[in-house]
NULUMRO-786445 format. One line per 8 residues: number of its first residue (from 1); their letters; for each residue x, y, z of C-alpha. Coordinates in nm, 4 decimals. Each point is the difference from the previous one (the first is absolute). Layout:
NULUMRO-786445
NUM	a	X,Y,Z | ...
//
This chain:
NULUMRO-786445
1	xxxxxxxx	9.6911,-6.1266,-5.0733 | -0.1221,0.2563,-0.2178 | -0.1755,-0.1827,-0.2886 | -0.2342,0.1288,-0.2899 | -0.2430,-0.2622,-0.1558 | -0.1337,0.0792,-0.3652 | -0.1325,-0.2684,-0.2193 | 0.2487,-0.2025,-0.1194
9	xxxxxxxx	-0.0167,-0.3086,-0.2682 | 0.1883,-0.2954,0.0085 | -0.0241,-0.2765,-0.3218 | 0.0801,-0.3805,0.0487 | 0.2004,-0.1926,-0.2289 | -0.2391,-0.3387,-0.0516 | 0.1737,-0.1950,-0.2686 | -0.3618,-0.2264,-0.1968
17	xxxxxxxx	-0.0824,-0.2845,0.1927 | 0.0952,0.1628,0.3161 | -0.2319,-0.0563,0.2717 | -0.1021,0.2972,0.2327 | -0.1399,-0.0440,0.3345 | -0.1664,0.3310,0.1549 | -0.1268,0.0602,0.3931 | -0.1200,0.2996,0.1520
25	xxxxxxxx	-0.0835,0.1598,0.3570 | 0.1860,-0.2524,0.1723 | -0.0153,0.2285,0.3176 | 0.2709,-0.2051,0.2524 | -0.0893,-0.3428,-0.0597 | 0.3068,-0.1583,-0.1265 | -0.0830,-0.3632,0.1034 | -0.3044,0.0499,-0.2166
33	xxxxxxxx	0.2381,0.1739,-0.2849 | 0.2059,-0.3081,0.0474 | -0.2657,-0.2992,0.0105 | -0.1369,0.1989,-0.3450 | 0.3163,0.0372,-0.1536 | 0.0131,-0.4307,0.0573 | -0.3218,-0.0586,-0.1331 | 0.0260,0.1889,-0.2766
41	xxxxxxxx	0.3081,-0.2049,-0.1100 | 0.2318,0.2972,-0.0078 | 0.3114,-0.0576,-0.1300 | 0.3148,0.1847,-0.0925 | -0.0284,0.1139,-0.3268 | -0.3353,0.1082,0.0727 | -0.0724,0.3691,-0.0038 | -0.1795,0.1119,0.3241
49	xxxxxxxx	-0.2057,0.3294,-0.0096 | -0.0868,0.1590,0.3415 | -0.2768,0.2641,-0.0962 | 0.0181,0.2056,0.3313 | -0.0317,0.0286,0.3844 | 0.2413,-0.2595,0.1715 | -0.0661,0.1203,0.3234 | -0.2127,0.1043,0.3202
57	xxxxxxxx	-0.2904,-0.1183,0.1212 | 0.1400,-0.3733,0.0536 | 0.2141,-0.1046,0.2491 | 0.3399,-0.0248,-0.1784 | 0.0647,0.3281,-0.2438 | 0.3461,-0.0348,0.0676 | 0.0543,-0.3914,-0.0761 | -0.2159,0.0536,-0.3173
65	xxxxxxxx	0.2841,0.2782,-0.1363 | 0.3035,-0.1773,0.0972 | -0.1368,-0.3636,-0.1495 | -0.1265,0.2052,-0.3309 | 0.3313,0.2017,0.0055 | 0.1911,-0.3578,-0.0097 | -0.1790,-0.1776,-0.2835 | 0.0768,0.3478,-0.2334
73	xxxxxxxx	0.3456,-0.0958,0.0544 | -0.0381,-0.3183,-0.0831 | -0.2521,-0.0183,-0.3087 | -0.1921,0.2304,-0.1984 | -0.2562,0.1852,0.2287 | -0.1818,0.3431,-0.0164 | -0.1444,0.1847,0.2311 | -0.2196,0.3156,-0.0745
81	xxxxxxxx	-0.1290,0.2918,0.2791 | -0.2823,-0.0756,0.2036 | -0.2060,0.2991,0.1654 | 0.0553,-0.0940,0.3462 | 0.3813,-0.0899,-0.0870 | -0.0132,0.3489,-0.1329 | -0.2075,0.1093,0.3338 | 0.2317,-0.1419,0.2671
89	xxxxxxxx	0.3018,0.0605,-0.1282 | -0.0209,0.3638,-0.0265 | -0.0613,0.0162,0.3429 | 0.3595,-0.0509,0.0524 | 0.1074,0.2414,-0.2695 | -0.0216,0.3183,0.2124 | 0.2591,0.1034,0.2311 | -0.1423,0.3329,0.1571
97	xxxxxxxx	-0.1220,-0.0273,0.3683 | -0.3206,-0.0201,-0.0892 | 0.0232,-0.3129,-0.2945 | 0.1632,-0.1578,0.2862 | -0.2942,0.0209,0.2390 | -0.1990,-0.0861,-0.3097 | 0.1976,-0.3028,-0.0283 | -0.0592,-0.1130,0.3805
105	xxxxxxxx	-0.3521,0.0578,0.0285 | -0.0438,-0.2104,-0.3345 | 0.1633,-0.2734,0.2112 | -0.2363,-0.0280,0.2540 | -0.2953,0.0472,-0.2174 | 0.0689,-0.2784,-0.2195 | 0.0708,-0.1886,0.3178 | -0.3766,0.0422,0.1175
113	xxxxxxxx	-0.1082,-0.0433,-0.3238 | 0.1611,-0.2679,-0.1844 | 0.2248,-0.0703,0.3052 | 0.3595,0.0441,-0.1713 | 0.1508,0.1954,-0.2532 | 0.3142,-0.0754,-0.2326 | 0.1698,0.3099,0.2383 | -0.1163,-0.1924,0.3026
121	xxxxxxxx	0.1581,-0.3518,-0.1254 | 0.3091,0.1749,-0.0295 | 0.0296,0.1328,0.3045 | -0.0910,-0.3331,0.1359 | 0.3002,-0.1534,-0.1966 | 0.2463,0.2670,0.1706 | -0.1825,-0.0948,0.3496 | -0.2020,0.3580,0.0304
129	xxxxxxxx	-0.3243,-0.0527,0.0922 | -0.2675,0.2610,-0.0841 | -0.0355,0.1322,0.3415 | 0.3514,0.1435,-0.0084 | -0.0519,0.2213,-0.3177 | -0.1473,0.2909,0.2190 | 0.1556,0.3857,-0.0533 | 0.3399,0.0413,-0.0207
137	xxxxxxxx	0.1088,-0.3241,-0.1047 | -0.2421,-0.0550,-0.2631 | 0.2354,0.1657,-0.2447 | 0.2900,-0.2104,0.1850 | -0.1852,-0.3259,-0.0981 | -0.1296,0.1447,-0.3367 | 0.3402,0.0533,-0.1223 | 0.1593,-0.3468,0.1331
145	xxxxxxxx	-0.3042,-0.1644,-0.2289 | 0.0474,0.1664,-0.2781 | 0.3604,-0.0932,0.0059 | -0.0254,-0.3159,0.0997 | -0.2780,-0.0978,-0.2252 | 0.1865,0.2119,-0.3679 | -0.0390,-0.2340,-0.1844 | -0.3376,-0.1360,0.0009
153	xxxxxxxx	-0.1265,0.3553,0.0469 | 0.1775,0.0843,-0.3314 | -0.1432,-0.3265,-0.1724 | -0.3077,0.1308,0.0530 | 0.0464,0.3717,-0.0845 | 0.1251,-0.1276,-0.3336 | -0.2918,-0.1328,-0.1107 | -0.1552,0.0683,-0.3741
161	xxxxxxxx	-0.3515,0.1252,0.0157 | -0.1155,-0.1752,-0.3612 | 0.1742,-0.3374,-0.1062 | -0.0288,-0.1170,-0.3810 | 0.0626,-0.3701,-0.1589 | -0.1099,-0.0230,-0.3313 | -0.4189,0.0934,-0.0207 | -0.0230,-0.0120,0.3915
169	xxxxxxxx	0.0324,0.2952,0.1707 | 0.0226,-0.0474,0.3721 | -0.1060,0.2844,0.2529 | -0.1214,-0.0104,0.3729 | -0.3176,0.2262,-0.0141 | -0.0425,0.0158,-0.3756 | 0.0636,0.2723,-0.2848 | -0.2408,0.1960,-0.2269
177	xxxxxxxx	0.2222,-0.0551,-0.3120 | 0.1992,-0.2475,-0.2039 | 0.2361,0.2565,-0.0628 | 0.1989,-0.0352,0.2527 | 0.2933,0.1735,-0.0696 | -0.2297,0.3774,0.0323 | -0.0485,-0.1081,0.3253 | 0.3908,0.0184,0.1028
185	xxxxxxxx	0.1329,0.2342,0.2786 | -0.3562,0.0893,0.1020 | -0.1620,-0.0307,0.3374 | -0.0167,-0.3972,0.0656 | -0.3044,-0.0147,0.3126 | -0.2862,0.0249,-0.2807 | 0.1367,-0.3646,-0.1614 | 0.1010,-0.1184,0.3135
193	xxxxxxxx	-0.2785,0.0303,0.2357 | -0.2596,0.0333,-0.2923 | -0.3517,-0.1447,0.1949 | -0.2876,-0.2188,-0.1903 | 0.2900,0.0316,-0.3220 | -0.2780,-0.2722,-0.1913 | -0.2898,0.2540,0.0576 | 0.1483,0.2610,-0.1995
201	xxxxxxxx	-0.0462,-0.1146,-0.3228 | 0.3071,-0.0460,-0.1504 | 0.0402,-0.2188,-0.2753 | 0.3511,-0.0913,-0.1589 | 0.0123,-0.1208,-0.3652 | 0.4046,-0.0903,-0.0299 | 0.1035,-0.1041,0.3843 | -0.1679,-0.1649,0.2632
209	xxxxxxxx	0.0370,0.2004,0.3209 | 0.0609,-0.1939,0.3165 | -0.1073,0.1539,0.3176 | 0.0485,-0.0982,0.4174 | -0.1194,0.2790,0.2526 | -0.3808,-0.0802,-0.0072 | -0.1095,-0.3228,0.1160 | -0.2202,-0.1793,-0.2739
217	xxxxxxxx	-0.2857,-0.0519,0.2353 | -0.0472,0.3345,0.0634 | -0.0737,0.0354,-0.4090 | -0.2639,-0.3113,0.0155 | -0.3109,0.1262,0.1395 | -0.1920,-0.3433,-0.0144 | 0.2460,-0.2296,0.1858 | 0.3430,-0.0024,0.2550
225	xxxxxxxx	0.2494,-0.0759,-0.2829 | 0.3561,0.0445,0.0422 | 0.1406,-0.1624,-0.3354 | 0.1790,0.2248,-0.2723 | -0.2599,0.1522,-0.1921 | 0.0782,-0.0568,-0.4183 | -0.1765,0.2690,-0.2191 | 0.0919,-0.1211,-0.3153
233	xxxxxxxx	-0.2238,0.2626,-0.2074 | 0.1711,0.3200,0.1889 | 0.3535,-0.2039,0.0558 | -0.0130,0.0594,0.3284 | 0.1107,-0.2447,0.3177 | -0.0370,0.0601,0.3621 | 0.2092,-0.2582,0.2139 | -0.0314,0.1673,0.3485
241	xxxxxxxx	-0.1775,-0.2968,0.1977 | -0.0181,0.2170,0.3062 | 0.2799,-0.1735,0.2314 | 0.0672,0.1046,0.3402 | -0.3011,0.2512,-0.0241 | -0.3462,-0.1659,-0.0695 | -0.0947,-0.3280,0.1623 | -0.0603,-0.2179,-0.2760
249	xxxxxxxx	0.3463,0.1799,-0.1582 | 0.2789,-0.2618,-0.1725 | 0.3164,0.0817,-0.1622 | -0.0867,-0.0431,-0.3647 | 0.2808,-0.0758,-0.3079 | -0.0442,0.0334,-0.3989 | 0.2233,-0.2210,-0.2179 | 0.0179,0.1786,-0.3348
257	xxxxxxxx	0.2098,-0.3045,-0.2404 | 0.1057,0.3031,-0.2214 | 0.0111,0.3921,-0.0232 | -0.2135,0.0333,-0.3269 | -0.2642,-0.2833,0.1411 | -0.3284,0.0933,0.0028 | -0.1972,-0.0055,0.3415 | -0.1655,-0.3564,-0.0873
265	xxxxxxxx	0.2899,-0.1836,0.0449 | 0.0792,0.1799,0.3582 | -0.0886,-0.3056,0.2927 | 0.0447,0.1118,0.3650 | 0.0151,-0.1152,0.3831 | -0.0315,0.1489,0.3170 | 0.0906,-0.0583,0.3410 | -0.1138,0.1041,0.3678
273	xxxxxxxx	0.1262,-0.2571,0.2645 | -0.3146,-0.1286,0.1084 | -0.0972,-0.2858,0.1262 | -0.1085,-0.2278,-0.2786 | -0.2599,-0.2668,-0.0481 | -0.1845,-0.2755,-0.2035 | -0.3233,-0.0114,-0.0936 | -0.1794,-0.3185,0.1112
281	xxxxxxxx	-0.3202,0.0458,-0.1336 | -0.1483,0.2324,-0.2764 | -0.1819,0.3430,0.0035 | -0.1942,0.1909,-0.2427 | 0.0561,0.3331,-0.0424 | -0.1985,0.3295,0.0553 | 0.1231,0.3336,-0.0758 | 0.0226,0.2722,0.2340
289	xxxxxxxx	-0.3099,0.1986,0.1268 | 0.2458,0.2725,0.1778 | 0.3265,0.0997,0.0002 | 0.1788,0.2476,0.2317 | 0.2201,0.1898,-0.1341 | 0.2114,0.3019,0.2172 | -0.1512,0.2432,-0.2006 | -0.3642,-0.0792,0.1662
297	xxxxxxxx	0.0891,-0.1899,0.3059 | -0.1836,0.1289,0.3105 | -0.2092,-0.1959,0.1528 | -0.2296,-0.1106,0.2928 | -0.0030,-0.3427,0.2471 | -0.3510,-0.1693,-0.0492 | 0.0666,-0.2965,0.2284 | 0.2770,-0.2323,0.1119
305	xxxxxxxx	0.0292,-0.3413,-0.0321 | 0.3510,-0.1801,0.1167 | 0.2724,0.0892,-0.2149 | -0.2346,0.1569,-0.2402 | -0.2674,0.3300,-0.0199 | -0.2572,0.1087,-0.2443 | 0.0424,0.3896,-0.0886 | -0.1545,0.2661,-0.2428
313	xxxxxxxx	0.1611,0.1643,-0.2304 | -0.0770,0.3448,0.0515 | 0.0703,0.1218,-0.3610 | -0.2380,-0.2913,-0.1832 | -0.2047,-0.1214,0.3029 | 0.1038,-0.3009,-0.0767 | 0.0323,-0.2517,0.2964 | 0.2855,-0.2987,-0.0167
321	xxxxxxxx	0.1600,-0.2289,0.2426 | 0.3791,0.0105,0.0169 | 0.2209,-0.0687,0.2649 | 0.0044,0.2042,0.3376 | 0.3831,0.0971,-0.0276 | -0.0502,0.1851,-0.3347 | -0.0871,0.3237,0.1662 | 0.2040,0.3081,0.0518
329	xxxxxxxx	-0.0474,0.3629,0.1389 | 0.1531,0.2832,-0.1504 | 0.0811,0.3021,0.1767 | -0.3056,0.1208,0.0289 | -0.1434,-0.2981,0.1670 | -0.2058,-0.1416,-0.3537 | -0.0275,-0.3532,0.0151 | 0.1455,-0.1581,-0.3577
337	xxxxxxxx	-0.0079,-0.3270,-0.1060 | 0.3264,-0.1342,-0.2171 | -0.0664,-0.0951,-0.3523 | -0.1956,-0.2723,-0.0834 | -0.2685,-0.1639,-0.2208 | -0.2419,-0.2650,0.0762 | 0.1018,-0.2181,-0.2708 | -0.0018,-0.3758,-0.0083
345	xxxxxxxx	0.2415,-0.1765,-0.1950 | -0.1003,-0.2360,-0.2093 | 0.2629,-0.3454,0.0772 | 0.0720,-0.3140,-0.1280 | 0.1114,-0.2711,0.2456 | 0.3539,0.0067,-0.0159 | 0.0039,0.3355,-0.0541 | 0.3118,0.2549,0.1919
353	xxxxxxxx	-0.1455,0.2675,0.1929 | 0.2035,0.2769,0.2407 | -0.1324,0.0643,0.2816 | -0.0776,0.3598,0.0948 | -0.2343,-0.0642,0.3280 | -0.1477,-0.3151,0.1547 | -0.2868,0.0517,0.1584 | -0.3102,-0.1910,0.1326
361	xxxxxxxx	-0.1673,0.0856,-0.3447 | 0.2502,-0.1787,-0.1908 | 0.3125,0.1165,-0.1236 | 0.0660,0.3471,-0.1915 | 0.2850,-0.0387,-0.2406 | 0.0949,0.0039,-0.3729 | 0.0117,-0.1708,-0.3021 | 0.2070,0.1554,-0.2975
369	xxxxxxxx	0.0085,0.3658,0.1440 | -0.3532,-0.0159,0.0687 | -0.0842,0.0200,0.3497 | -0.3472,-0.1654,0.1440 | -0.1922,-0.2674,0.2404 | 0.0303,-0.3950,-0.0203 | -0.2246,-0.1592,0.2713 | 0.1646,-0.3657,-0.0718
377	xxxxxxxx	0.2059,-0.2514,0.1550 | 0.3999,0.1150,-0.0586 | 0.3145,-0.1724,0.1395 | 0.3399,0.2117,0.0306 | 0.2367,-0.0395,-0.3156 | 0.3232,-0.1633,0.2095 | 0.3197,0.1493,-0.1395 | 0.2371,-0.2847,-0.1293
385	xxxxxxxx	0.3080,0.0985,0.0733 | 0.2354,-0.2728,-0.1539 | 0.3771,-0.0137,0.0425 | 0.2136,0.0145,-0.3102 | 0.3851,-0.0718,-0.0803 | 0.2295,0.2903,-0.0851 | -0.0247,0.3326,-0.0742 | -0.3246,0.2187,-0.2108
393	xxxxxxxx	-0.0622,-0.0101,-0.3467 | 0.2388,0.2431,-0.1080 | -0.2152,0.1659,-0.2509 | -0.2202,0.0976,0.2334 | 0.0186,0.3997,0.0813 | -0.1873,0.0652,0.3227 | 0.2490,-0.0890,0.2557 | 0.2464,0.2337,0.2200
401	xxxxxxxx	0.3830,0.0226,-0.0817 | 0.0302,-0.0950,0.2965 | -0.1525,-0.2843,-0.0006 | 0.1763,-0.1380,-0.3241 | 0.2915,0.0326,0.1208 | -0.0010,-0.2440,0.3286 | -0.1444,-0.2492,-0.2655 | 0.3346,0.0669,-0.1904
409	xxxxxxxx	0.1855,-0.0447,0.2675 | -0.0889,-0.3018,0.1773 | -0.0227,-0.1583,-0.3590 | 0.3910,0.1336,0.0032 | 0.0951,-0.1488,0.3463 | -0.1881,-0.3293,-0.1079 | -0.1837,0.0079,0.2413 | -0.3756,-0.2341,-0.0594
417	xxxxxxxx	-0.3009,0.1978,0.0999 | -0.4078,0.0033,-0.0529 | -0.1989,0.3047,-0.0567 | -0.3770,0.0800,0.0371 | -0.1459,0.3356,-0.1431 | -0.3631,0.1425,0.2001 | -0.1368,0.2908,0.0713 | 0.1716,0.2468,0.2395
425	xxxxxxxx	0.0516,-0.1526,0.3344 | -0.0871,0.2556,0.2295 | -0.3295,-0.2202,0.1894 | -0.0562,-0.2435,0.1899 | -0.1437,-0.2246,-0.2479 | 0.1867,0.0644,-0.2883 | 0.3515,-0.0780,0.2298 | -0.2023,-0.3497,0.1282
433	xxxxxxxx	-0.0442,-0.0789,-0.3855 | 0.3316,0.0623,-0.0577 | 0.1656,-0.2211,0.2913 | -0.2227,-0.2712,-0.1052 | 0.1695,0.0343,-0.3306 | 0.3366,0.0043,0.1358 | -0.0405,-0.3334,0.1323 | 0.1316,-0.0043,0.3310
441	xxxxxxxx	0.3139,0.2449,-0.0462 | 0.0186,0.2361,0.2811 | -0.1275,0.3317,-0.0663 | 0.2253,0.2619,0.2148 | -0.1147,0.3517,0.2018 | 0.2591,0.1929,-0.1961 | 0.0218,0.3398,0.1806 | 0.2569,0.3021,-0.1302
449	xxxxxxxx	0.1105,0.1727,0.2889 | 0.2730,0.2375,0.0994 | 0.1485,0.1883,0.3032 | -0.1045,0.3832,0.0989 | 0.2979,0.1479,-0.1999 | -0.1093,-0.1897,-0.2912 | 0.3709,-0.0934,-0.0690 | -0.0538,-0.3403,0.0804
457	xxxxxxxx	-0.2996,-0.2163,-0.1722 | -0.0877,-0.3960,0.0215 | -0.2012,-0.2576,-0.1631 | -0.1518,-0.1990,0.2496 | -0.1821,-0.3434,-0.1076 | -0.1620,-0.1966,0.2502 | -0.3275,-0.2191,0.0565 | -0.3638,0.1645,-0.1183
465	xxxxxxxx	-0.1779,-0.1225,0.3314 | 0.2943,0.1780,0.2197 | -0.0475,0.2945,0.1509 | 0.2845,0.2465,-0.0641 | 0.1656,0.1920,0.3754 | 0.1768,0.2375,-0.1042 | 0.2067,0.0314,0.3017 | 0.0731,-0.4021,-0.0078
473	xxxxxxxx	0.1654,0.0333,-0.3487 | 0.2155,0.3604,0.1360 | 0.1535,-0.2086,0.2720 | 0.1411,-0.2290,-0.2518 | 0.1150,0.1851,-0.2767 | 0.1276,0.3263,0.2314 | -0.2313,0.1967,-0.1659 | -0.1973,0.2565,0.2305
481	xxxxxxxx	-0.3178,0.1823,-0.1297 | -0.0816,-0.2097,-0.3072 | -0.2796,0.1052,-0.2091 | -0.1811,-0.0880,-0.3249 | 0.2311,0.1365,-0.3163 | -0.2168,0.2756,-0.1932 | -0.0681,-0.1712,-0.3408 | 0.2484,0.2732,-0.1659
489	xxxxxxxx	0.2719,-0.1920,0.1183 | -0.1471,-0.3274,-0.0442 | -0.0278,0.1202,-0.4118 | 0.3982,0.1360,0.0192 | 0.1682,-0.2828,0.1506 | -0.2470,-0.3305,-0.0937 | -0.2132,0.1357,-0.2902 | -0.3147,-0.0799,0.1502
497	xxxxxxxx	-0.2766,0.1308,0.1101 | -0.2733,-0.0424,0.2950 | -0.1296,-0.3320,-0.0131 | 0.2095,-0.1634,-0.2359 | 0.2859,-0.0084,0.2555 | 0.2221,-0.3190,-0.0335 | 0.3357,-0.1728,0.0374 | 0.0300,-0.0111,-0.3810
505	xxxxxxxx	0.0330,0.4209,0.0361 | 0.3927,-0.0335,0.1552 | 0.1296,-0.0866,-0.3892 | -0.0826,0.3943,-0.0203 | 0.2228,0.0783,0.2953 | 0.3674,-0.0093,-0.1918 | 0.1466,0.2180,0.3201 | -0.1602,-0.1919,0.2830
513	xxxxxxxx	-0.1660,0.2778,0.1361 | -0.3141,-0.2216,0.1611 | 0.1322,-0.3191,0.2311 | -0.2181,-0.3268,-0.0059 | -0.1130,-0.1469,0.3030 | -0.1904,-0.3316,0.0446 | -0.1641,-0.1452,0.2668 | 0.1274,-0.3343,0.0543
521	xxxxxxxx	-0.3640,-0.1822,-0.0185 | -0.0317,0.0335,-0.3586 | 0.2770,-0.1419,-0.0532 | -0.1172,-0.3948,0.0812 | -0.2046,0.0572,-0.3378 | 0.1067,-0.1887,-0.3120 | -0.2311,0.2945,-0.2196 | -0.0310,0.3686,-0.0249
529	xxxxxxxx	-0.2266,0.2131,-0.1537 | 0.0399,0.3062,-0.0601 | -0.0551,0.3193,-0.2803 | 0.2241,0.0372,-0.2755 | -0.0159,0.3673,0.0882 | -0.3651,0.0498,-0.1524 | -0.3014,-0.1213,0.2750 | -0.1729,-0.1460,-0.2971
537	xxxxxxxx	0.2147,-0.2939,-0.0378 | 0.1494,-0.2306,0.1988 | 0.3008,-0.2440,0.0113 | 0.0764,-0.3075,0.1748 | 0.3199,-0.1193,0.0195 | 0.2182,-0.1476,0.2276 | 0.1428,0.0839,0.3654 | 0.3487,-0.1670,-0.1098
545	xxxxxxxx	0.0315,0.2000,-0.3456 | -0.0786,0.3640,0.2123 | 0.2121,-0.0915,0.2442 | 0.2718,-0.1518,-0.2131 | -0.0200,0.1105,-0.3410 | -0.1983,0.3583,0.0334 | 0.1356,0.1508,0.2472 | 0.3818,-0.0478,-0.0189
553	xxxxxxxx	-0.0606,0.1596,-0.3668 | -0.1433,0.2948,0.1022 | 0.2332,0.0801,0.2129 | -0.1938,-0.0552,0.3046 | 0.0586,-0.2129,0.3028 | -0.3023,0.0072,0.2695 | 0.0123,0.0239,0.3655 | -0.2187,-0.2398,0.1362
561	xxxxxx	-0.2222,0.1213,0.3569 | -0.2527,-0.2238,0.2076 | -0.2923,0.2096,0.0720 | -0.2524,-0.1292,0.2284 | -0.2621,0.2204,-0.0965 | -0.2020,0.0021,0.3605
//
């Protein structure tokens, strides 16, 4: 690949009035990117400013790219270089024998330690598991990746280092100057991965300077805080809420309403997944007495006590209680304990909290960013999930291509349907929530599977509660040695990806390559639901109109199997 990385500056045309919406250190969450985006209101002619690191250390680097890659097609979005963008993606840049054993052992490290890598989910999507990249062929596999995978490598070797709109200046690990035009075609690493930026005393009189790469808590001493941290004095703001790396961490947003606004009229969300709950009585508050940070973290077991243990600091002497699974060993054998603060919140009744641990002590959670005990009554918030008529609002900017367009078409064929938007439907409670929403409409085990050649690939749709034989459904359909279809193919022929497979992906197969087959038992079923492409929505439509209406359009006609499933 061959690339050289200097600092590089990249200005954004905001016209007044033009909002901008800025998220950092996203690290392979895209569900969480996603559910922000939607909360935040995004829409199309918004501007959306990625300040850095996309990926690693989550469990989707490569789903993050590809969704981030199709919204900057579709709307104005910006993404500058991160440090562990930077980081990982060099270690694909050398081609000598020895950057190539480089590259493999990085594989299996980051498998240990944050158990995947955006290498390793590519290899996954071409069906090589990590095992296989040993010796000889791990310059075989290498070279498939990097050709398979051109183009989102290439989106993110093409990233600006510093990104400008009006008196913002945007930058992953922070710069020493406001001129930043001196800084041009110099070594990037000290602005990208730039530690405790805050610390250093910078102070900028003409530009606010808006940081990710160090998590806020870790600049807050006196409490676990992961909101963006506003210095309006030194126009400095820190946004990195520590997601996918500290336990209390959230996916935090800015909405700036205009590039010359000052930092006052900046409001902001964040989001984590969590379970969330209500506040049924009140609490008053007490501020911490300790707080664990990584930089002092060792520490000794006192005494146990169910699910949670008193321990000593061994820095402060300090003793707290804190839950029992907090602990880790690094490898020298030093016991740790994960950040934390004894903090309790104070709470209204009524009052949203997210839930970080439940323990017998009460629950550990947060409230605004700030993380803490409440040692009330809660109940679980229930997610209303409410069918609606029709197609999205179309001003809204956060959804997939992909998913647009089977709203355009089934709108085109006339064809009456309901949707439901949630969070990513990849558990077991979030897909219950979602059937319960759907109202009765079947909900299919859709399965993309192909022969051993991998010249012949099928869409099978059948029951949820059936077990799947693979050698029942060969008999029928004269197809020996079937196999799950690596999600490379699943992209080329239906344009979806893992866990968003559905029916609604054969409008993207215009030369037939994947045959539908249907097991006869979902067919007594007046409703379907299925994804629109995207596994967070859902449609329900009818059985008739996919049958009758869908189908024939796309230029598909299924064959139909009985599988007993025993």
């Amino acid at each position: 690949m061959a690339h050289q990385i200097k600092t590089s500056i990249q200005h954004i045309p905001a016209e007044p009035g033009q909002r901008i919406l800025a998220v950092s250190d996203i690290h392979g969450h895209p569900d969480r990117l996603f559910q922000l985006l939607r909360q935040l209101h995004y829409g199309k002619n918004d501007i959306l400013v990625i300040v850095g690191d996309l990926i690693e250390k989550g469990p989707e680097s490569l789903r993050v790219v590809q969704y981030v890659m199709d919204l900057a097609r579709q709307h104005p979005v910006y993404v500058s270089m991160g440090n562990v963008d930077l980081g990982r993606i060099l270690k694909a840049d050398n081609d000598s024998p020895e950057g190539v054993a480089d590259w493999a052992g990085f594989l299996h490290w980051a498998e240990r330690t944050w158990g995947g890598s955006l290498f390793s989910e590519m290899l996954a999507d071409m069906g090589i598991s990590l095992d296989q990249v040993t010796g000889e062929r791990a310059a075989e596999y290498r070279s498939r990746m990097l050709e398979q995978f051109q183009e989102e490598l290439e989106f993110l070797w093409s990233r600006p280092t510093i990104l400008t709109a009006g008196k913002y200046i945007f930058v992953h690990g922070g710069i020493p100057t406001e001129d930043v035009q001196s800084l041009a075609g110099t070594d990037p690493q000290p602005y990208l991965k730039n530690d405790d930026y805050y610390h250093q005393g910078y102070t900028f009189r003409d530009h606010i300077v808006v940081t990710g790469h160090w998590p806020t808590c870790l600049y807050r001493a006196d409490r676990e805080d992961v909101s963006p941290l506003f210095d309006r004095e030194r126009g400095i703001l820190c946004i990195d809420g520590g997601n996918s790396l500290k336990r209390s961490g959230q996916l935090n947003g800015i909405i700036i309403p205009d590039s010359q606004a000052d930092m006052e009229d900046i409001s902001w969300a964040g989001y984590d997944g969590a379970l969330r709950v209500e506040a049924l009585e009140g609490q008053e508050g007490r501020a911490a007495g300790l707080h664990i940070q990584y930089f002092a973290s060792e520490v000794e077991q006192l005494s146990q006590d169910g699910d949670m243990g008193e321990w000593r600091q061994l820095s402060s002497g300090k003793t707290f209680s804190g839950p029992m699974k907090w602990t880790y060993r690094d490898d020298k054998g030093v016991l740790h304990y994960s950040d934390y603060a004894d903090t309790v919140l104070s709470v209204s009744p009524g009052d949203q909290l997210s839930v970080i641990e439940q323990t017998r002590s009460g629950y550990y959670c947060k409230k605004n960013g700030l993380a803490g005990w409440y040692q009330g009554k809660a109940r679980p918030v229930e997610q209303h999930l409410v069918l609606q008529s029709g197609g999205p609002d179309r001003q809204e900017g956060h959804r997939r291509e992909r998913e647009l367009m089977v709203y355009e078409l089934l709108e085109r064929l006339h064809i009456p349907y309901e949707r439901i938007d949630h969070i990513q439907a990849d558990t077991m409670e979030a897909c219950q929530a979602v059937e319960e929403a759907l109202q009765g409409a079947v909900i299919c085990k859709n399965l993309f599977l192909c022969n051993r050649q991998r010249t012949a690939f099928y869409l099978l749709m059948m029951p949820g509660d059936k077990a799947f034989k693979t050698k029942e459904l060969s008999a029928q359909i004269g197809s020996s040695r079937l196999s799950f279809g690596e999600a490379v193919y699943m992209e080329r022929y239906l344009h979806i990806s893992p866990g968003s497979v559905s029916v609604m992906g054969l409008m993207n197969d215009r030369e037939q390559k994947v045959q539908l087959l249907i097991d006869r038992d979902i067919l007594q079923e007046e409703y379907l639901g299925c994804h629109p492409c995207m596994n967070t929505s859902s449609l329900r439509l009818r059985m008739k109109d996919l049958l009758e209406t869908f189908l024939p359009a796309v230029g598909h006609e299924p064959l139909y199997v009985e599988l007993k499933g025993d």
